[in-house]
DRENPA-3360 file (N, C-alpha, C; in nm, 2 decimals, always signed):
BEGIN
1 = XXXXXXXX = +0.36/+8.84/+2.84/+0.43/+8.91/+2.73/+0.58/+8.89/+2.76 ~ +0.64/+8.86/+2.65/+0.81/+8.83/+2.69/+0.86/+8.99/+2.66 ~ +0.99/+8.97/+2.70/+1.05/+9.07/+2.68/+1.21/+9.04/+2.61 ~ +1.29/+9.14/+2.55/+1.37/+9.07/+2.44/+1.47/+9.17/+2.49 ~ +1.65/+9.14/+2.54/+1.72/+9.25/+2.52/+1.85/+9.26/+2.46 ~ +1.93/+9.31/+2.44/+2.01/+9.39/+2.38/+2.17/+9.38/+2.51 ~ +2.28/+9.31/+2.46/+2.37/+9.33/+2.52/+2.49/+9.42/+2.44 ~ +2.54/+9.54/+2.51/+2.61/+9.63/+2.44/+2.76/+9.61/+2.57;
9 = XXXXXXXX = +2.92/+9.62/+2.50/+2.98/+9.66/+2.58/+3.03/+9.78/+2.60 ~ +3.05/+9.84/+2.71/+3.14/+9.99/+2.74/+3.23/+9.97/+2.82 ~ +3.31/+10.09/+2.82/+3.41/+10.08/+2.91/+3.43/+10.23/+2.93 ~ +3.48/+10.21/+3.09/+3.47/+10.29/+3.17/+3.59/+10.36/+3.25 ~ +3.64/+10.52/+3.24/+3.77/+10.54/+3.33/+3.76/+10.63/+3.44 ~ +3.81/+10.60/+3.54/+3.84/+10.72/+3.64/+3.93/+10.66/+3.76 ~ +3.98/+10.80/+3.73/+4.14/+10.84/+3.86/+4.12/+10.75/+3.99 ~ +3.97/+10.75/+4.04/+3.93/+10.76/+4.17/+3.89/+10.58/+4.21;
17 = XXXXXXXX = +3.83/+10.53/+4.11/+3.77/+10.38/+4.15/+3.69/+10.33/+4.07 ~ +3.71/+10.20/+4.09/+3.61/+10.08/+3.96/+3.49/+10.13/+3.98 ~ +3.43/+10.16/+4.10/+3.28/+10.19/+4.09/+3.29/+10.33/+4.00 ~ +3.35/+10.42/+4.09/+3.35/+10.56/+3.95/+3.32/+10.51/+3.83 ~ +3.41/+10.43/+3.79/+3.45/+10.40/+3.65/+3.32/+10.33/+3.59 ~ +3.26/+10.24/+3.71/+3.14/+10.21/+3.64/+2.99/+10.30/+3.64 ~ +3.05/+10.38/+3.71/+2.92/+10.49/+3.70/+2.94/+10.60/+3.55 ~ +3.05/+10.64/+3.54/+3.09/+10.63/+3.46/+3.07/+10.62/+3.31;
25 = XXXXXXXX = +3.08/+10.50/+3.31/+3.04/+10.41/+3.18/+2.85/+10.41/+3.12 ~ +2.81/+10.34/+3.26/+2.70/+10.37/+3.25/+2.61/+10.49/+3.22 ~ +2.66/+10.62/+3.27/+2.64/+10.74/+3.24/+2.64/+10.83/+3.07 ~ +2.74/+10.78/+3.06/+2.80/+10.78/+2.91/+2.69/+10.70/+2.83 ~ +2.65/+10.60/+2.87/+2.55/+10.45/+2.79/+2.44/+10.52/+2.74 ~ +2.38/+10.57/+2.89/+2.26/+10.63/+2.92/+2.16/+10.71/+2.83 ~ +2.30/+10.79/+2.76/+2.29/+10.94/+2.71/+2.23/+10.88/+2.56 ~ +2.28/+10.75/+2.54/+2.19/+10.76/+2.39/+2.15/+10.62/+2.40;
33 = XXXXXXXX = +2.16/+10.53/+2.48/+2.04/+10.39/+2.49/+1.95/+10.45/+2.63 ~ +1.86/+10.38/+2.54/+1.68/+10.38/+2.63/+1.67/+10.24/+2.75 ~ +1.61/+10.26/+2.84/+1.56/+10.17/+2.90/+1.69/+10.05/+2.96 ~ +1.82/+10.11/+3.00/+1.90/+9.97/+3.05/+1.83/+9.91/+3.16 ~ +1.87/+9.78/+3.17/+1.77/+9.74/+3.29/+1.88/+9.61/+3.31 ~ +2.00/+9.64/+3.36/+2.10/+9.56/+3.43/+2.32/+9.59/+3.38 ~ +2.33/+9.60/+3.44/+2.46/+9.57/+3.40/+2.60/+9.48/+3.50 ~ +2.71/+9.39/+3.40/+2.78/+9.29/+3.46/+2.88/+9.37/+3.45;
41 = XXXXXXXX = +2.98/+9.34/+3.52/+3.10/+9.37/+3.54/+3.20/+9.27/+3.49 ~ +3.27/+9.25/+3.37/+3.34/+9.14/+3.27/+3.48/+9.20/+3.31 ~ +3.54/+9.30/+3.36/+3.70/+9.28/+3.35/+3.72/+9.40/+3.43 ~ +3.83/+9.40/+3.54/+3.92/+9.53/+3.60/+4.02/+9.57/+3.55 ~ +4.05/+9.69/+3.52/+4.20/+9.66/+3.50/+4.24/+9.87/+3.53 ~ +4.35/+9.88/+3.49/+4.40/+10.04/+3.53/+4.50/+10.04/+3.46 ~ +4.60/+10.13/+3.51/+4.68/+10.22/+3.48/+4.81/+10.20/+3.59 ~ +4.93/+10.22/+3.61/+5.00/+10.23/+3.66/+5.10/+10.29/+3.65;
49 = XXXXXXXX = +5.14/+10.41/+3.77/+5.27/+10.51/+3.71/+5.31/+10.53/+3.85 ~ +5.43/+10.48/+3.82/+5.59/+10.53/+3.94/+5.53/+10.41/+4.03 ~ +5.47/+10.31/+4.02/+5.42/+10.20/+4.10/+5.28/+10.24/+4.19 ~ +5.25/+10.39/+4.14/+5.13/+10.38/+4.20/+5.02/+10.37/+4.10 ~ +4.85/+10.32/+4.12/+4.72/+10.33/+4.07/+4.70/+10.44/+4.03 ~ +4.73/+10.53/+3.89/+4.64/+10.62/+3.85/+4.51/+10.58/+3.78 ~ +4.47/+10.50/+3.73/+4.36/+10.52/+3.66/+4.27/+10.38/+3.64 ~ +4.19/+10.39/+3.68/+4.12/+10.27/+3.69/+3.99/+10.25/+3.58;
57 = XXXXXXXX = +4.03/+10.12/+3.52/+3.94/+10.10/+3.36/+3.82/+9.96/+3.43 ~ +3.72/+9.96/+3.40/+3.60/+9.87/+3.40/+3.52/+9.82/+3.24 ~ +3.54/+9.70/+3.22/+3.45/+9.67/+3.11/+3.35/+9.60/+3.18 ~ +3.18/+9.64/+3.07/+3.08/+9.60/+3.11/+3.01/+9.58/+2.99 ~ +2.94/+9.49/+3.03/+2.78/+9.46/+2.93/+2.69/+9.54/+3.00 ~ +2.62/+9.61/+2.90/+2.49/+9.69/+2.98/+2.38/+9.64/+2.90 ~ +2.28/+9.59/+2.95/+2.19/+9.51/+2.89/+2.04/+9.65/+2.84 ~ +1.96/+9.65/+2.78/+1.87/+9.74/+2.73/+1.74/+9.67/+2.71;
65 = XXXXX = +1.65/+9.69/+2.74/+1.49/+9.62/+2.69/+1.50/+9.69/+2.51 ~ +1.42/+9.57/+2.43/+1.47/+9.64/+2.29/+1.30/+9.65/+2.29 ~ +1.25/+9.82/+2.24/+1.17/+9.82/+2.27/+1.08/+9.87/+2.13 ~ +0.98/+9.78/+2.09/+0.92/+9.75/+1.95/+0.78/+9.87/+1.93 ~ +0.74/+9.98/+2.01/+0.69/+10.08/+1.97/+0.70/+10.22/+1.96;
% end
């Protein structure tokens, strides 16, 4: 049996780190797609104030099994 999926992008923020940020994101996905079953990491990027790192942004594809019953 094949299987068929679904690539969606999100994006993701927090104060603290890319990973946060991608937990994050994914958390957020979660709440109303079914079944993700991988995600890539396509871009870093943040925020910067008085020269320091406030806020750190992550874009991602989160991929989903598309699921036909």
């Amino acid at each position: 049996m094949s299987n068929v999926y679904k690539v969606i992008e999100v994006i993701g923020n927090s104060p603290t780190s890319y990973a946060e940020a991608s937990k994050v994101a994914l958390a957020a996905a979660a709440k109303s797609v079914r079944a993700i079953s991988w995600f890539e990491v396509k871009n870093l990027g943040g925020k910067v104030q008085d020269g320091k790192v406030v806020n750190f942004q992550v874009k991602l594809n989160v991929a989903f099994k598309v699921v036909t019953d």
